[in-house]
Structures are given as C-alpha cells and as structure tokens.
N, C-alpha and C positions, 0 to 999 in steps of 0.2 A: 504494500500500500504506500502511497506518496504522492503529496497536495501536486496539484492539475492546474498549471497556468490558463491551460486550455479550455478546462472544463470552466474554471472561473468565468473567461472571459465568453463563453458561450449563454454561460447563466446571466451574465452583467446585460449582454446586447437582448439575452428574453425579458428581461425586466425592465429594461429600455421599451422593448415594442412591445409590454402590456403597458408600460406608463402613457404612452404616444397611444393606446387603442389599436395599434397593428395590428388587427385579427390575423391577418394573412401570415406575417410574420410570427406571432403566437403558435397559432396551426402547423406553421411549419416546422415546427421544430418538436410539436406531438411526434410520438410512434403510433403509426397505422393500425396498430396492434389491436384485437379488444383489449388485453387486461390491460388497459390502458386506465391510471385511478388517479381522479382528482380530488382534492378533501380541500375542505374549505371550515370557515369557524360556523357559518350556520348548522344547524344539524341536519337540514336538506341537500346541504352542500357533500353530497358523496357521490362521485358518477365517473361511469365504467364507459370506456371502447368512444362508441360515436356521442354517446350522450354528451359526451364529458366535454368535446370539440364543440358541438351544438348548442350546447348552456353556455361554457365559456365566451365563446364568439358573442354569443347575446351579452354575456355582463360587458363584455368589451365597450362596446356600441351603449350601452346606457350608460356609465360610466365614464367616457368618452370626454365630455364638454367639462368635466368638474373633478378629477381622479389622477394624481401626478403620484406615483411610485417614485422614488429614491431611495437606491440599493448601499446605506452605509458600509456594509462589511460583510464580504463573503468568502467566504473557507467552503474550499473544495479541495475533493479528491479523489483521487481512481485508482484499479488493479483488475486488468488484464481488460476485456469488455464492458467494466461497470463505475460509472463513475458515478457520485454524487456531491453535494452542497447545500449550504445552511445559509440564507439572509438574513441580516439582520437589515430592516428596511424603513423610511417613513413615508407615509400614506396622508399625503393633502387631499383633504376632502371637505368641502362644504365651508371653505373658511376655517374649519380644524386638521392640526396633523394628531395623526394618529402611529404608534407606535406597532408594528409588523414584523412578522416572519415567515419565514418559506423556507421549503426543503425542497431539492429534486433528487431524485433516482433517475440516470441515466444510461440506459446502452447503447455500446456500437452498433450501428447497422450502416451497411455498406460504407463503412471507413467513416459516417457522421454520426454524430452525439445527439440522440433524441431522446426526450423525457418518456419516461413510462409513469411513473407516478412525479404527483406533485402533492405539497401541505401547507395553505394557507395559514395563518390565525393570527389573532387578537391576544397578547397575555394578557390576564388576568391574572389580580393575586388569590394565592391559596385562599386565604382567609376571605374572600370575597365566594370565591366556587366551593370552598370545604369547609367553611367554620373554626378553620384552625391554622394558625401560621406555621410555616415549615422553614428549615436551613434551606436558602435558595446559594449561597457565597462560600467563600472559601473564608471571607471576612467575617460573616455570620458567625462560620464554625469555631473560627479563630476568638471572636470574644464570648461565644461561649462555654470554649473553652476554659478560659480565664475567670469567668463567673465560677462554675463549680470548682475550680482550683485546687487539680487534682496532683495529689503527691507522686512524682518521677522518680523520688530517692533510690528505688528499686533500678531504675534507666540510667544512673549516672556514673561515670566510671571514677578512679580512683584523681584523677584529676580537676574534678569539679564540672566535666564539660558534660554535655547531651548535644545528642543529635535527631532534631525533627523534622518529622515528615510528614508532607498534608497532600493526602488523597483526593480525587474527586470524579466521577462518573461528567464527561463532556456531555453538554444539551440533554441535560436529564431530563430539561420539562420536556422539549420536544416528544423526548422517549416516553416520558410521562401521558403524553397525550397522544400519542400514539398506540399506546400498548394497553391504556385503560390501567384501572387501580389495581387490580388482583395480580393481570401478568406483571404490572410494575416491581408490587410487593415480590413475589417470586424471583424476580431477575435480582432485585437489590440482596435477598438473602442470599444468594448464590455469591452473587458479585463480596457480600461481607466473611462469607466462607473462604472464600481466595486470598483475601486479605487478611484475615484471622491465622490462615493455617502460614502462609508463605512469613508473617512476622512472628510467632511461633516457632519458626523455624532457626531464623537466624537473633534467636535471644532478646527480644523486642516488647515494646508492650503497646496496645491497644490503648492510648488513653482517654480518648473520644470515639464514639459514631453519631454523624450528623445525619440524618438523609441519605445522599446520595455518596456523604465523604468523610474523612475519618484523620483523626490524629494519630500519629506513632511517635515513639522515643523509644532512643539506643542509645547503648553507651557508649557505642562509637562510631566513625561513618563508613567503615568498610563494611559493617552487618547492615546498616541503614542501607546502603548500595545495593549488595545483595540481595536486599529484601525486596527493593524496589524491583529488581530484574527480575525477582522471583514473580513477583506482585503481576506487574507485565505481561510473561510468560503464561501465569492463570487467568491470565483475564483472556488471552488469544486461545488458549487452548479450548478454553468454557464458551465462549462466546462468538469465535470467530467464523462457526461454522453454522450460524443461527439468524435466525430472521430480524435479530437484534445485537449488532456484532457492536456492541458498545465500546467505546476507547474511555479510557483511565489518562488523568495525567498528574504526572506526581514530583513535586517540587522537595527539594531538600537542604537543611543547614544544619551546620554544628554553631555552638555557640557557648559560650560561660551558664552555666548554672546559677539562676540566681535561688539559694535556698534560705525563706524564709519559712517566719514561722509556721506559714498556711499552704505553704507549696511551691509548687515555680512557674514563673511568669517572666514577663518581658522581654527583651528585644530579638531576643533566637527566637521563639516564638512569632511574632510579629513577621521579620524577615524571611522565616521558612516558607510562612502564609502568600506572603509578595511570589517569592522564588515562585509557589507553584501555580499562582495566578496568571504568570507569565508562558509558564508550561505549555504544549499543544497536545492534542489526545493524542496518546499511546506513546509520550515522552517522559523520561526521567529526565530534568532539567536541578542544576545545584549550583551552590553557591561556589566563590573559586577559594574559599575555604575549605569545603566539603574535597575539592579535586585535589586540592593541594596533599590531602591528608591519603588519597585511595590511588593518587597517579601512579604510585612505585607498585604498587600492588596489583598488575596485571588489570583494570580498569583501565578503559580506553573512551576518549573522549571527541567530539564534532568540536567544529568550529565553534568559538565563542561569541556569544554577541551581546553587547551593553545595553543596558535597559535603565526605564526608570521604574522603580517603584515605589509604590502608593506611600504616602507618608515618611519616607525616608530621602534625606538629600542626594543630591548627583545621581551619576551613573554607575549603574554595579553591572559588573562583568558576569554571565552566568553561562552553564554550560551544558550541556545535552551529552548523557553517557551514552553510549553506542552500545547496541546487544550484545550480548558477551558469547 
C-alpha cells in the first residue's frame, strides 16, 4: 500500500466537477458497473448501479445555481487495482458553509480510475446522535489521561525515564458510520486484542483505552519500538484481508519521568500525543530522541521531516521507522 498522487489528483478534479455541476464529468468517472454504491447523509441516500448515476445527475442540476464544494485535504491511496481517499471538504450552500466528507473506493478498469463506491456526510457530534460524548483526538485521550492520573512507576526504568506511546485507529468515525455500532464495537475489540497482547509482549503496560486509541508506557524505547512493529504487524494480519482493513498510526517519545505524589504527567506525555498526531495510518512515526536511543540496535529508519506541533515551540524533527 502507498499514498496515490494520482489517485489524489483524480478525486481533487471529481470534486471540482461536482462543485461546477458537471454531471457529464461526475458520470464519467462512475464504473458502468451495477455494484456501483452511493451513500449519502440522508437515509434515502443509498443507490446501487444506474440508480445511483440517475439521482446523482439530478442533485447535480438542482444544486447547481447555489452548491460550491471545496476539497480542503485529501489522502489517498492505492495497491495493485484498488485505490481509495478520504475528503475533508467545505460545502457553500445557501449563504452557509457547511462542514463535509467523502470517501471513494476506486478501480482500475482499462488503465482509468473509476469510482465504485462513494460516502457523503455531515459530522455530527456523538452526543448530539448518541447521548453521550466519546474520545474523538489523540488530544482528548491525552488529557484524559492526565485526569485519572495513572501510576507508571511499574513502566519506569532505573533511570527515571519512560517511554510513551499513543495509538489510534485513522477515520474511525468514517468506519464508525460505515460499519454501524455492533460491527464497530466488534472490530475495536479485536483491534484492543492486538494491542493488548503485542505490548504484553515486549514488557509494556496499557495505561489508557480511549475509543478508538490507547496509551502505552515502557521502560525503555527499544521495547516501545518493538511493540509498535509488533502492534502494526497485528493490525495487517487481523485486518488487512477484511472489508474493513483499518490503518493504526502510532507516535512515540521517551522522556524524564516526572514522579509525583499522584502519578506522572507532563511534557513526554504531551509531546508523545503531538509525535502521533502527526503520524499517517499504518506508521510508526518518533521523536529523534526515541531514534537516537534504538538506531544502534538494528532499527532502521525513513527520511526525517520537521514538523510543528501543537503547543510546543519551533520545529521538531520526527521520524518514520521502517518494517523491520
């Protein structure tokens, strides 16, 4: 698997001419196919083969005179025939923008890129559709973590340091709404099995689960490493041959221990959270502490590249480990 300039810029120019009304152009980038699926946020909105071409076309054409799509940010990616992408979008309509996403599933047919499925929608928040708010961030999970303010003393090694690491399933609501609550629920227990047993493995400990993502601490960063390729590895094997091949992406820091009376908190923590914010699915992405400490040790590492992150000054250099 590996992100798709191509496939990007195929999805960019169809969001182009559904902004513009280009049915023609829309259409043309359907597969002729019937299982051809379009979803949309109304709950009318589900249509198969020609239907899906024939409704579409129509929203087009009404929509038309008052309906400007703008494609903020789109990740894609393909392997071998199949490529897909995620929008993040905004929707001028009626004097209001509105906040948008979209997914395609794409196959080769005759050497061009055509959609088979597509997924409109609206977010909403949990607690507006369920009654109950959920960890949707990496940031979420990171403060509350820090609320319940859980003892690592067991994670720390003889030098005062720990090394953390923060989990998280990519476009979970997507999957979330695509999959419905029960498969949701089932896939995330499996997905917390993989993670449980793989930092288990290399002497680690669990000390959050949020949702869709999860905290670890180790006492050192070469087990944190491991664990991560381990983590990885289960997520590909469990998942990768499934109708739901979900990508993980997991950021990583060592740091000073800070031990007080109630636990440990602060800035490794904080920093770890950034590191994997930055992450892409299905990467182990770390700090150039974390490399500095695993480089001799047969850990082999991508090109670096500097980032900013969130609440912390300048630019920190971070780094994507490479399969082992």
């Amino acid at each position: 698997m590996e992100a798709s300039e191509e496939i990007r810029r195929v999805v960019e120019r169809l969001e182009r001419a559904i902004s513009e009304g280009d049915a023609a152009s829309v259409l043309g980038r359907l597969t002729s196919d019937p299982g051809l699926l379009v979803i949309g946020s109304d709950p009318a909105e589900w249509w198969r083969g020609n239907e899906a071409r024939l409704v579409w076309a129509r929203q087009l054409e009404e929509f038309q005179a008052s309906f400007k799509v703008t494609a903020n940010r789109i990740e894609a990616w393909e392997e071998g025939g199949v490529g897909w992408a995620s929008v993040q979008e905004s929707v001028d309509w009626d004097g209001r923008t509105i906040d948008g996403r979209a997914s395609y599933i794409l196959h080769l047919e005759h050497g061009e890129w055509k959609v088979v499925h597509a997924h409109f929608s609206w977010p909403q928040r949990h607690v507006d559709v369920l009654g109950a708010t959920m960890t949707t961030t990496l940031e979420q999970l990171e403060q509350s973590v820090q609320r319940t303010r859980p003892d690592l003393s067991q994670a720390l090694d003889s030098e005062g340091t720990v090394t953390i690491v923060f989990t998280d399933i990519v476009d979970s609501t997507v999957w979330l709404s695509r999959l419905g609550d029960h498969a949701w629920r089932d896939l995330l227990r499996r997905h917390n099995i993989v993670v449980r047993d793989a930092v288990a493995a290399h002497g680690g400990r669990v000390v959050q689960t949020e949702g869709d993502g999860s905290m670890l601490a180790f006492a050192n960063a070469r087990r944190a490493v491991a664990s991560a390729q381990e983590i990885q590895r289960g997520i590909a094997d469990t998942f990768g041959h499934e109708a739901a091949p979900i990508l993980v992406r997991i950021g990583i820091h060592t740091g000073d221990a800070l031990n007080e009376a109630d636990g440990y908190f602060g800035r490794s923590v904080h920093y770890a959270a950034r590191v994997a914010a930055n992450a892409r699915g299905g990467e182990i992405l770390v700090s150039s502490v974390v490399k500095e400490l695993v480089s001799d040790l047969g850990v082999s590492f991508g090109d670096g590249r500097d980032v900013e992150l969130k609440g912390l000054d300048g630019h920190h250099r971070l780094y994507t480990v490479e399969a082992d």
